[in-house]
C-alpha positions as CSV (number, residue, x, y, z in Angstrom):
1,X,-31.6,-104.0,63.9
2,X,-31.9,-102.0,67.0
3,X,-29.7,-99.2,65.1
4,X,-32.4,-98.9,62.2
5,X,-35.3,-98.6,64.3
6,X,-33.4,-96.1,66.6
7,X,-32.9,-94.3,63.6
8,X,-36.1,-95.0,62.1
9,X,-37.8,-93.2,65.2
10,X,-35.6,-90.5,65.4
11,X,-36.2,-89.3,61.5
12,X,-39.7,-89.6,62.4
13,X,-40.2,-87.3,65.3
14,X,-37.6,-85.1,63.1
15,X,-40.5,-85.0,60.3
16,X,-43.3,-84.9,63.4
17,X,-41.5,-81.4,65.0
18,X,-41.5,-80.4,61.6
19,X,-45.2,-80.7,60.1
20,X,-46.2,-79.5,63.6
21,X,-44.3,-76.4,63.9
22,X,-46.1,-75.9,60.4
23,X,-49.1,-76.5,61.3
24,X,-49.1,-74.2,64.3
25,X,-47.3,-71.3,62.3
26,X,-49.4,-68.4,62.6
27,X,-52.2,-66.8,59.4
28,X,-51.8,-63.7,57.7
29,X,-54.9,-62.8,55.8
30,X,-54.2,-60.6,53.4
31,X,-57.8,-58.6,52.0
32,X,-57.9,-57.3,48.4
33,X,-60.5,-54.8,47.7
34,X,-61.8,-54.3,43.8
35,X,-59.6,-51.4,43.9
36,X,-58.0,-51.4,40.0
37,X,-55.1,-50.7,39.1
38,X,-53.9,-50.5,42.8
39,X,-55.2,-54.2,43.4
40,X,-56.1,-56.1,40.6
41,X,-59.0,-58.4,42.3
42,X,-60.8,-59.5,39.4
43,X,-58.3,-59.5,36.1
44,X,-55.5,-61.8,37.0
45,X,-54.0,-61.3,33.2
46,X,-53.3,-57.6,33.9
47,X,-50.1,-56.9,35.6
48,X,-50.3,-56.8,39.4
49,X,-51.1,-54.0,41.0
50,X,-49.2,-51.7,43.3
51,X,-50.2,-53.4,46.5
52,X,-50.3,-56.8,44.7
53,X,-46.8,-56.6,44.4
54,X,-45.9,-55.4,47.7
55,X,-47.9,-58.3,49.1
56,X,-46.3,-60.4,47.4
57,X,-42.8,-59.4,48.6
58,X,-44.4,-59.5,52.2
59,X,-45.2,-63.2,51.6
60,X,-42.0,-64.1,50.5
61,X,-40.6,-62.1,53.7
62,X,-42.2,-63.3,55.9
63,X,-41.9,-67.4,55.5
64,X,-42.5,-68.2,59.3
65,X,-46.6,-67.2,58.4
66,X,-48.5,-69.0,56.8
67,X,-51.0,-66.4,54.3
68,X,-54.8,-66.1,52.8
69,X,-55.6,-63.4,50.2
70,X,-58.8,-63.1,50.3
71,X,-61.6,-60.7,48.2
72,X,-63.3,-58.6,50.8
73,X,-64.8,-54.2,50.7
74,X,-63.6,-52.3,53.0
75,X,-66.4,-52.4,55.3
76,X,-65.5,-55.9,56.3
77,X,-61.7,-55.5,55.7
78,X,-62.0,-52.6,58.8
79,X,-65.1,-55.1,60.6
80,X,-62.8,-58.0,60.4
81,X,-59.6,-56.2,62.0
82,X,-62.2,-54.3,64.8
83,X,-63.2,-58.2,66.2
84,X,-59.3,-59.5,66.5
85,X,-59.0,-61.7,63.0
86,X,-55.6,-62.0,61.8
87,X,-56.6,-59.5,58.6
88,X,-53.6,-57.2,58.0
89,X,-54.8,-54.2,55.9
90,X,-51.5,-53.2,53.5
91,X,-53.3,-49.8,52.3
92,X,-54.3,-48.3,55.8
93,X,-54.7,-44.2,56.2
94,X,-53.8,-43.7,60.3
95,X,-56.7,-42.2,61.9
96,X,-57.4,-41.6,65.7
97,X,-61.1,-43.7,65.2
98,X,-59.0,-46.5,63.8
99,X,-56.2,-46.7,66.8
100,X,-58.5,-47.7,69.0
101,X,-58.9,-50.9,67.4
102,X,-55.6,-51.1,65.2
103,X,-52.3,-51.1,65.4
104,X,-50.3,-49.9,62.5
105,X,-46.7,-50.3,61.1
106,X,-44.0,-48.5,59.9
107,X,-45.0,-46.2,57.3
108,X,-45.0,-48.8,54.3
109,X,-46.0,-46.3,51.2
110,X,-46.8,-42.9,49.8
111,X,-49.9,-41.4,48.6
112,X,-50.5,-38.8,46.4
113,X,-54.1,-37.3,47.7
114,X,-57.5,-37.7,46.3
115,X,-59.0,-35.5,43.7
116,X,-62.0,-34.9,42.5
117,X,-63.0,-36.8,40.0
118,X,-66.2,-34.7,37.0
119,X,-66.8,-35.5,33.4
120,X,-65.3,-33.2,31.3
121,X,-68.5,-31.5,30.7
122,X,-69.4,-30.0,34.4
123,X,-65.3,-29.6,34.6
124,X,-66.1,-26.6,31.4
125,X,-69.0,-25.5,33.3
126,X,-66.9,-24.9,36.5
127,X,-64.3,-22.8,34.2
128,X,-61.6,-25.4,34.5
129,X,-60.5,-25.1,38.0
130,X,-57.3,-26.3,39.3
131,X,-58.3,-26.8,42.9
132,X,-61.7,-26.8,44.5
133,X,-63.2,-26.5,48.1
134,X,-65.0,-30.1,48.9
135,X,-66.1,-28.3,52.2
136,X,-68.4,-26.1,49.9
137,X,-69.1,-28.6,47.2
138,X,-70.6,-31.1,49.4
139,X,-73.0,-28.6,50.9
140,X,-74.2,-27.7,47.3
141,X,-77.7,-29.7,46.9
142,X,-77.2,-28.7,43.1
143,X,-74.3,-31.9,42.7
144,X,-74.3,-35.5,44.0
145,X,-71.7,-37.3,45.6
146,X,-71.3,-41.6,46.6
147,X,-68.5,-42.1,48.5
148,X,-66.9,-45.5,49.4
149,X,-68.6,-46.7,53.2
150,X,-65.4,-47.5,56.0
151,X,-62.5,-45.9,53.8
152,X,-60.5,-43.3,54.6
153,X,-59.7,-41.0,52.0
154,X,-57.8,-38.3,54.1
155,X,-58.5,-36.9,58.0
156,X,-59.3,-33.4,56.1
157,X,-62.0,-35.3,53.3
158,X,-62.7,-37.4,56.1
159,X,-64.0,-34.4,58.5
160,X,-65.5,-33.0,55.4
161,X,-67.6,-36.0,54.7
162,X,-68.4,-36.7,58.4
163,X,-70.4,-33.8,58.7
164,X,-71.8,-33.4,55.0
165,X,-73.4,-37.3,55.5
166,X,-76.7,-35.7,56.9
167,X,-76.8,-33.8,53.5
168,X,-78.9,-35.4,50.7
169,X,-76.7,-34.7,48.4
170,X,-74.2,-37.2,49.9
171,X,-74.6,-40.7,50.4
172,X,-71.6,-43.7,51.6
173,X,-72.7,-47.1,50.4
174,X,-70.5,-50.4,49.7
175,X,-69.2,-49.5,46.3
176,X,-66.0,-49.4,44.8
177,X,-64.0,-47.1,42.3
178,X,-65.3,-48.6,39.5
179,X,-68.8,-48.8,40.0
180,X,-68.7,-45.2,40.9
181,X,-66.8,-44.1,37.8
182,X,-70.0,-45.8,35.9
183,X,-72.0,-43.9,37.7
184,X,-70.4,-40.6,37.4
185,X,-70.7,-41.0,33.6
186,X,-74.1,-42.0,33.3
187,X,-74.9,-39.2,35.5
188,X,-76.0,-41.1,38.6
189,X,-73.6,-38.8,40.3
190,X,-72.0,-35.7,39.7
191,X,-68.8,-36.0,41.3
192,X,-66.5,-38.7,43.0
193,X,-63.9,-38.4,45.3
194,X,-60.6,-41.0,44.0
195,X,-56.9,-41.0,43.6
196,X,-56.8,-39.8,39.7
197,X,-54.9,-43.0,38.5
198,X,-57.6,-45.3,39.9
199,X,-60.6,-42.8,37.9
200,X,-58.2,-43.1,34.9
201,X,-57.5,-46.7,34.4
202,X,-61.3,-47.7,34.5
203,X,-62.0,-44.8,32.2
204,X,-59.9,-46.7,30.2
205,X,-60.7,-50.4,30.6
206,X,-64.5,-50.6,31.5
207,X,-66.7,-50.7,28.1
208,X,-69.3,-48.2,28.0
209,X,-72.3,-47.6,25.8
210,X,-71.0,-44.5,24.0
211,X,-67.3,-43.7,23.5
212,X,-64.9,-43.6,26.2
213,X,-65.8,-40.2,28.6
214,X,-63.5,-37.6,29.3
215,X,-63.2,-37.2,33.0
216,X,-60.8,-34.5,34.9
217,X,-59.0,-34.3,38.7
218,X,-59.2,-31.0,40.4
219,X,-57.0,-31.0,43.5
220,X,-58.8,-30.5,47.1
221,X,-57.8,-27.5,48.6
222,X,-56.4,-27.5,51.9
223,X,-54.8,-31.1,50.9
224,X,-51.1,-31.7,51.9
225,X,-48.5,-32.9,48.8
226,X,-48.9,-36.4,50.1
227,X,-49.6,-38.3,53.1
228,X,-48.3,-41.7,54.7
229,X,-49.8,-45.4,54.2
230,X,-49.5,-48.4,56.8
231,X,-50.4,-51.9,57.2
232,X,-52.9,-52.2,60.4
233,X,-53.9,-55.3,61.7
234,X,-55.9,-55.8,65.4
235,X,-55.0,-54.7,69.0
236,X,-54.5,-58.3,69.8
237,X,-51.2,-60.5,70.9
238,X,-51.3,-61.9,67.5
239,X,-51.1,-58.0,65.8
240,X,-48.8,-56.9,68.0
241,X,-46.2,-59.6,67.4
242,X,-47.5,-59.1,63.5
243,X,-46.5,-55.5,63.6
244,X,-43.2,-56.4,65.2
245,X,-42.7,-59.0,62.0
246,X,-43.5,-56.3,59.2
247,X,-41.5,-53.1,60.8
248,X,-38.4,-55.5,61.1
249,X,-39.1,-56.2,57.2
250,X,-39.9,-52.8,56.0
251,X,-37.1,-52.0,57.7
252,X,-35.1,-54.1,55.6
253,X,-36.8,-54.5,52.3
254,X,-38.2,-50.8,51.6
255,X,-34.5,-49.3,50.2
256,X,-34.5,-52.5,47.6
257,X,-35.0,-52.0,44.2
258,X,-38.4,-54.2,44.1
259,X,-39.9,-52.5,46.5
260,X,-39.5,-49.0,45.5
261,X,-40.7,-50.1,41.6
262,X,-43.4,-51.5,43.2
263,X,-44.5,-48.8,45.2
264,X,-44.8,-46.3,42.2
265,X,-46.4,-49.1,39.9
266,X,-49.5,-47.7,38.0
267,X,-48.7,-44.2,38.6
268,X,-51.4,-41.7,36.8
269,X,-48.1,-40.2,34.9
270,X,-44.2,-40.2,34.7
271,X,-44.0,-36.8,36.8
272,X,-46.2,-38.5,39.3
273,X,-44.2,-41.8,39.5
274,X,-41.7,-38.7,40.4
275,X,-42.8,-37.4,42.7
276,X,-44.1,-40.7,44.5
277,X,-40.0,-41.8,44.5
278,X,-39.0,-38.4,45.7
279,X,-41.0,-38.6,48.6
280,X,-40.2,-42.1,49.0
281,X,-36.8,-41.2,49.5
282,X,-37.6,-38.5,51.8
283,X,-40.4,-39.4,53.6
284,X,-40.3,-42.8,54.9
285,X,-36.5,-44.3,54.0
286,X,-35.6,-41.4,56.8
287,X,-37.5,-42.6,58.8
């Protein structure tokens, strides 16, 4: 009788130690901005997106965190991280404003840069230009742009922007991709700044009044061929041991076959899916 009680109590601080080392394992919130066909926030019968998929490999990495995805712009995503919530940001740009409040891992993808995104109309009108200077384009009062408030789309669009904001002509507000395609074809703007993928999948799947619009990229000039992506979470104890966690796993899980699939997911076209793997390979697996 003693025996089975003995036992009894045993088993059931075993289970105790158990629930409360699961209760006290640490959160990983993971944001998702409406951000198609990179995240898929709202359309969960589409195939997952680029970073869906690498979150999902994170999660399954990572079992000693517990994890939240939640829906959130990239105002709060960047607010969230700035006041020391465990938010980890998987599509971060690195920018010296941003260290001051983030820490960031391993390089964890590859981006191809932003274009600029016209109907196909004012792309005729220009003369079909393969490359145009934003630096003089946002200082034309003839063309409107709406950029996306808190994101990063590159330090040299990002310098551009800085100093164009006082211009009338450009505005930042708490939009996303595709509520500024709708406005580019309904001629609320006249331009948009967007990784050409992004611009051409909601082309594609958002229902207009008319017939689908033709839209065309036009390189930024001065742009490099790519440039590197992170996960940031907060300059905190909990995002430093965070950071630790991923770069051990990225590490380890970005040469796998899952990952690098992932990573070129929902490229704009099969030379682009390309060159996303060829820089994968010599960009950030050297590294």
């Amino acid at each position: 009788m003693h025996y089975m009680r003995y036992h009894f109590l045993i088993c059931w601080l075993l289970l105790s130690s158990v629930s409360l080392n699961l209760l006290a394992a640490p959160t990983i919130i993971w944001p998702k901005h409406h951000w198609a066909p990179l995240m898929m926030q709202t359309d969960p019968n589409k195939a997952p997106g680029r970073f869906d998929q690498l979150i999902d490999l994170y999660i399954k990495s990572l079992p000693m965190y517990k994890h939240k995805i939640i829906n959130m712009n990239w105002s709060r995503v960047w607010m969230q991280i700035k006041s020391g919530a465990p938010v980890c940001n998987i599509a971060a740009l690195r920018t010296t404003e941003r260290e001051s409040f983030a820490l960031f891992s391993l390089p964890n993808s590859i981006a191809i840069p932003n274009k600029v995104i016209v109907k196909d109309s004012l792309y005729q009108q220009w003369r079909q230009p393969q490359s145009i200077s934003l630096n003089a384009l946002t200082r034309n009062p003839q063309y409107k742009l709406i950029y996306e408030k808190e994101r990063s789309y590159s330090n040299l669009v990002d310098s551009i922007l800085s100093v164009s904001n006082s211009s009338p002509s450009v505005e930042s507000r708490n939009v996303n991709s595709a509520q500024l395609i709708k406005m580019l074809v309904y001629n609320r703007i006249d331009y948009m700044i967007e990784y050409e993928n992004v611009a051409r999948y909601h082309v594609q799947n958002i229902e207009f009044f008319d017939d689908k619009p033709t839209i065309r990229s036009i390189s930024i000039e001065g742009h490099p061929e790519y440039y590197l992506g992170y996960i940031a979470c907060p300059k905190t104890n909990w995002g430093r041991q965070t950071i630790q966690d991923l770069n051990k796993l990225l590490t380890k899980i970005r040469p796998s076959k899952a990952y690098r699939l992932a990573h070129k997911a929902w490229a704009a076209s099969e030379k682009e899916a390309e060159l996303l793997d060829r820089l994968f390979s010599k960009h950030i697996l050297k590294l």
